[in-house]
N, C-alpha and C positions, 0 to 999 in steps of 0.2 A: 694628383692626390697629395697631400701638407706630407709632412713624416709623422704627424701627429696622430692621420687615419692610418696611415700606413700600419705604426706600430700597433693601433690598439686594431686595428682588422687582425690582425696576425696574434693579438693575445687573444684575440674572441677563438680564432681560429682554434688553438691550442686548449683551451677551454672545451670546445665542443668537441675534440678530440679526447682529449685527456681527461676530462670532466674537473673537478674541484675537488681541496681537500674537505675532509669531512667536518663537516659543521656549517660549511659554506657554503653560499648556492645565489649564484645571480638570479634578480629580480628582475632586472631592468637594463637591456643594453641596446635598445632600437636605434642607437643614433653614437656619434661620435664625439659628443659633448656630456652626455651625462650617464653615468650609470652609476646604478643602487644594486649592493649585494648584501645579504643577508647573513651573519654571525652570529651561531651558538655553541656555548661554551659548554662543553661535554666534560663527562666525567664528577669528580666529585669540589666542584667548585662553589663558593659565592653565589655565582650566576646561575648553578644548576635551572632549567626550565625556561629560565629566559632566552629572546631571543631579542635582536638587534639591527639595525640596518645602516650600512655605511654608503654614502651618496658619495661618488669621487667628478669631478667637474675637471674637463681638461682644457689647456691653452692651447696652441698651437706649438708653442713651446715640448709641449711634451712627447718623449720622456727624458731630455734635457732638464725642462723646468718640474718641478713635482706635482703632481696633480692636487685638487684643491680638496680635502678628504674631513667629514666631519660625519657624526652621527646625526642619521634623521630624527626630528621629532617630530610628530603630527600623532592624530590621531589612534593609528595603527602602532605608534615604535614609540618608544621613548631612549634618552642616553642613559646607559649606564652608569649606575651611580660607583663611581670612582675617582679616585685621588688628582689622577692625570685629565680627567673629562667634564667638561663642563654641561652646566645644566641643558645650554641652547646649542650641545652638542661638538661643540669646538673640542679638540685633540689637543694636549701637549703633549706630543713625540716627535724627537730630533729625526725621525727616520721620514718625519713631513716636513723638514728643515733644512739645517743645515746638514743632516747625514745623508738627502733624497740621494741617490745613486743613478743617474740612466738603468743599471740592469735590473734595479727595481718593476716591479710590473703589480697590477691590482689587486692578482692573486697575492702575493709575495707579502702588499702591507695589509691584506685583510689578515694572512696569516700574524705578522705580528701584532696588532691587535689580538687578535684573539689568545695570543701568547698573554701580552700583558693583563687583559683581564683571567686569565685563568691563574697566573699567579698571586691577583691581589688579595688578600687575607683581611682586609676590613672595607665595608661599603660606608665611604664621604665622599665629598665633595672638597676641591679645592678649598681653603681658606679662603681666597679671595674670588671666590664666586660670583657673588651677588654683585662687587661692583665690577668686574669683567661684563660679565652679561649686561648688563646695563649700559656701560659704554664700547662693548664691539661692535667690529665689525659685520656686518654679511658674511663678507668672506673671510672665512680662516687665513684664508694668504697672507690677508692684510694686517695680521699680527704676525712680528717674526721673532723668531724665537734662535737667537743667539747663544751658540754654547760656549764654556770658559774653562779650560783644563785649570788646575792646581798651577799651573807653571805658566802659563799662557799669558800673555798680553792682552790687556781688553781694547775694545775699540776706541778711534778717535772720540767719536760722538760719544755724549752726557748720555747715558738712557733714562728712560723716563720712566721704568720698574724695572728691579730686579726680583727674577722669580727662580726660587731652589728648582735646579733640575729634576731632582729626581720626585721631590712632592710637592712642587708648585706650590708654595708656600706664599705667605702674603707681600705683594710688589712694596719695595720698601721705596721712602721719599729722597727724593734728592739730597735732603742732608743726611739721612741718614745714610744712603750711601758713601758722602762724602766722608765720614765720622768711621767709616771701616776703612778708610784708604787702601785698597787694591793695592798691593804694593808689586816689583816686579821680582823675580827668586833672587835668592842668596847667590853668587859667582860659584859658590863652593857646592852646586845642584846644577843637573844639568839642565837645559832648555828642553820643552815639549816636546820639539820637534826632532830631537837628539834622541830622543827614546822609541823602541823598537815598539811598542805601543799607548794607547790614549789612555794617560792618567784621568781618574773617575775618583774624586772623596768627596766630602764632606763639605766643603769651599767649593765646590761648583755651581757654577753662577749659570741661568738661562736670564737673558734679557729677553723684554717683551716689549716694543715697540710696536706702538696702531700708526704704522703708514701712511692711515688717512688723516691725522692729524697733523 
């Protein structure tokens, strides 16, 4: 058996023991590549009544690589109209990125989902929605979503959008990237990785690169 069954046997297992938090409730887990669980957001939120369904899609990779996690839409479910979500369901969350963790598990990021929509205070949509959806991919994988401290170094590679972390703001163009020049900190500050935790402002950068292109 991969480690890929292995683990998600053992988080089914734990589930049918422990059951789920509340709001939460698997849909769908007959098999070892795809399950849908379902997320609603309690309390006095936005979302009050709604409810949601999250599809996670595993590799073999997993829970090394992070599973592949987007809101359903069909018929039955639609996504969440919020900041970080897009219309055809795709997620911007570093926690399906570059933060995925092995000790993560399905319960874990349905819980945070459901964290981050119970704390959002206006119902939009990304800026740059319409042309995302248009040119993604199927799979959310195949957009990656790099994050960028205040102090941090960016990568080798030109990206081909840069998107505000925190509200997915609209991907800017290669010169306009160029035109803000990234620069690297003052000597007189220390480095990212000198600090006891991850610097988060205002200047934090997610890049978004389609893979497939």
């Amino acid at each position: 058996m991969a480690v890929s069954s292995r683990r998600l046997q053992k988080e089914l297992m734990d589930i049918k023991k422990e059951g789920t938090p509340v709001g939460i409730e698997v849909l769908k887990a007959d098999d070892f590549a795809r399950w849908v669980l379902s997320v609603e957001v309690l309390g006095d939120t936005i979302y009050q009544g709604e409810k949601f369904a999250l599809l996670f899609r595993f590799d073999n990779q997993y829970p090394i690589s992070a599973p592949a996690v987007q809101f359903v839409v069909d018929e039955t479910f639609k996504a969440p109209i919020h900041p970080h979500v897009y219309s055809n369901g795709h997620i911007c969350a570093s926690i399906l990125g570059s933060e995925w963790s092995p000790v993560l598990s399905v319960v874990s990021v349905c819980v945070t989902i459901q964290s981050m929509l119970a704390s959002c205070k206006t119902k939009e949509r990304p800026p740059d929605n319409d042309r995302y959806v248009q040119h993604a991919p199927e799979n959310p994988k195949h957009t990656r979503w790099d994050f960028h401290g205040t102090y941090a170094l960016p990568r080798p590679h030109i990206p081909s959008a840069v998107i505000d972390a925190r509200t997915c703001n609209r991907p800017s163009t290669h010169a306009e990237l160029r035109r803000r020049q990234v620069r690297p900190p003052p000597r007189s500050l220390p480095a990212a990785s000198d600090l006891p935790f991850r610097v988060h402002d205002a200047n934090e950068l997610a890049v978004a690169r389609d893979d497939s292109v």
